[in-house]
N, C-alpha and C positions, 0 to 999 in steps of 0.2 A: 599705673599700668602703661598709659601713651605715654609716661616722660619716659621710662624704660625702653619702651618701644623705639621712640622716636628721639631718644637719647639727650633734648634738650628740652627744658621745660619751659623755656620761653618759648619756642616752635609750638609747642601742644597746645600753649594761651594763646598766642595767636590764630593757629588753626580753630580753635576751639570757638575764638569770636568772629573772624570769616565766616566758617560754617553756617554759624549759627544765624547770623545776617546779613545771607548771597548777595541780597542786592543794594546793601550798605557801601559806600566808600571810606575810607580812613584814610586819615594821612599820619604819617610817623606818627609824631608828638602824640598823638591823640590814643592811637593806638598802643604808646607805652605808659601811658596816661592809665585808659582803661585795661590794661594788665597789670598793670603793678610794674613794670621793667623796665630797666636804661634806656635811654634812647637808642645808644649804639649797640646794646643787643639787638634788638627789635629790628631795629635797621639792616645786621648782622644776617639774623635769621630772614628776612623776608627778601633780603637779595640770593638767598639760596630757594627759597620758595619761589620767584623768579623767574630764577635761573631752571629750576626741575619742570615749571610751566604751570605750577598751581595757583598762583597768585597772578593778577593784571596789575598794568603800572597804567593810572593814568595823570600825567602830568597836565598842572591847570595854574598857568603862573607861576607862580614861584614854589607852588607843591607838588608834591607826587602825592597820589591816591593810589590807593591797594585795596581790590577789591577781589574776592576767589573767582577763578577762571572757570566758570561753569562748562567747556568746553575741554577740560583735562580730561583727558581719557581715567584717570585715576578718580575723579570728583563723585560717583557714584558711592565707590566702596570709602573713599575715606570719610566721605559724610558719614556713613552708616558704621563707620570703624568711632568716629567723635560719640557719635550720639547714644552708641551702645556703651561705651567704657564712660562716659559724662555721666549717664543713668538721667532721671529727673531733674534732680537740685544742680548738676552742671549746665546740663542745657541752660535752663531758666536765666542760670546766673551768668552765663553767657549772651543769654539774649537782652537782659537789666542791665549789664555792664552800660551796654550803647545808649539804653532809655535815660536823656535826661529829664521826663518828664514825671518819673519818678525815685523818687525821695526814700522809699525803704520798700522790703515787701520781704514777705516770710512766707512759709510753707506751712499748714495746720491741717487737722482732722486726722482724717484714719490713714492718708497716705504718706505720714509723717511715721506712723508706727510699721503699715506695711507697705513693703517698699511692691508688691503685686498688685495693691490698691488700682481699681479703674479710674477713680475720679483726684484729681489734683486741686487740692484746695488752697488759694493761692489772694492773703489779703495784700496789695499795693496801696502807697500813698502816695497820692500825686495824681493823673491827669493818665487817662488813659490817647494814644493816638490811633489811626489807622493803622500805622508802619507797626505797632506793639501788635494790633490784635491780628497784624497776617501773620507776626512772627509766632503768636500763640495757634494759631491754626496750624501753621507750619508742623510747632514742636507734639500736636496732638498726632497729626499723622504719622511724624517721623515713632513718635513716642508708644503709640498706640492705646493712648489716655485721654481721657477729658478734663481739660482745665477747666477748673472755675475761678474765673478769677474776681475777686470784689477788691474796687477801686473807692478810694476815701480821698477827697481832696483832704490837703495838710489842714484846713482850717477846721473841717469837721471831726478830722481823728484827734487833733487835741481836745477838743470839744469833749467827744464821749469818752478820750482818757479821763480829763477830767471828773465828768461825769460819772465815770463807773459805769457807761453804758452798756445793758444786761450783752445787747446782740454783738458790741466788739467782747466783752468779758468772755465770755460763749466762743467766739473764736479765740483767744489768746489764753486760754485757762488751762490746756492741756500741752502736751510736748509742742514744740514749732522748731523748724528751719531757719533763720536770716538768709536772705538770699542778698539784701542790698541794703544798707542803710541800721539805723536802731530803731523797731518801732519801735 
């Protein structure tokens, strides 16, 4: 629906991972990195982002950094224009793009079957940070849901895969999302 909208679908992944983490910086590569797209798309699209005032340039050496212009007169409604047509699973997967701290993370329980579900059932591997869990406060507000998120370091989840552990079983035994990674 926003690549129609906004007619390119590199534009909307990038917007999509701005949005989602205001107070992050990227620099190109990184940002075509975690979209999936050329550099010189990316490149393409964010000097027109730019140029309309949605996007900051901060040059630091030899980079440029792009961060969203929280001061766009536009930056209210397009937030809430990303975060209504993204639904759950795009936010999310928006906001895991940026986390290198984890490894995989899927979506389970009841908010996998209904998408009106109040609580977000949400298993990650890997290492949770500060910067991840404002960005989960963020997306409850924006969302108007509760994440729950359970974090597994890598060493333990192979562990109870292993194992057949009942309480991961119990999460992974019914429908799930992938939002990042295979668990």
């Amino acid at each position: 629906m926003l690549g129609r909208l906004f007619s390119s679908v590199i534009r909307v992944e990038i917007l999509a991972l701005l949005f989602n983490n205001p107070t992050e910086r990227f620099y190109l590569r990184e940002i075509a990195r975690l979209v999936g797209k050329n550099a010189a798309g990316v490149k393409r699209e964010l000097d027109n982002l730019y140029r309309m005032g949605i996007v900051n340039v901060e040059p630091l050496g030899n980079l440029k950094y792009y961060r969203v212009n929280p001061d766009c007169y536009l930056y209210p409604e397009l937030r809430g224009l990303i975060v209504k047509a993204l639904g759950v699973e795009g936010t999310l997967k928006s906001i895991l793009r940026a986390a290198e701290s984890v490894s995989a993370a899927f979506l389970y329980g009841p908010c996998v079957q209904d998408q009106k579900a109040n609580i977000v059932d949400l298993l990650l591997v890997g290492q949770t940070t500060p910067t991840l869990e404002s960005r989960f406060r963020e997306a409850e507000a924006k969302l108007g849901k509760t994440i729950r998120a359970t974090f597994l370091e890598e060493k333990v989840y192979r562990e109870w895969t292993r194992k057949g552990d009942a309480r991961l079983s119990n999460m992974i035994a019914g429908k799930r999302i992938t939002l990042k990674g295979r668990p």
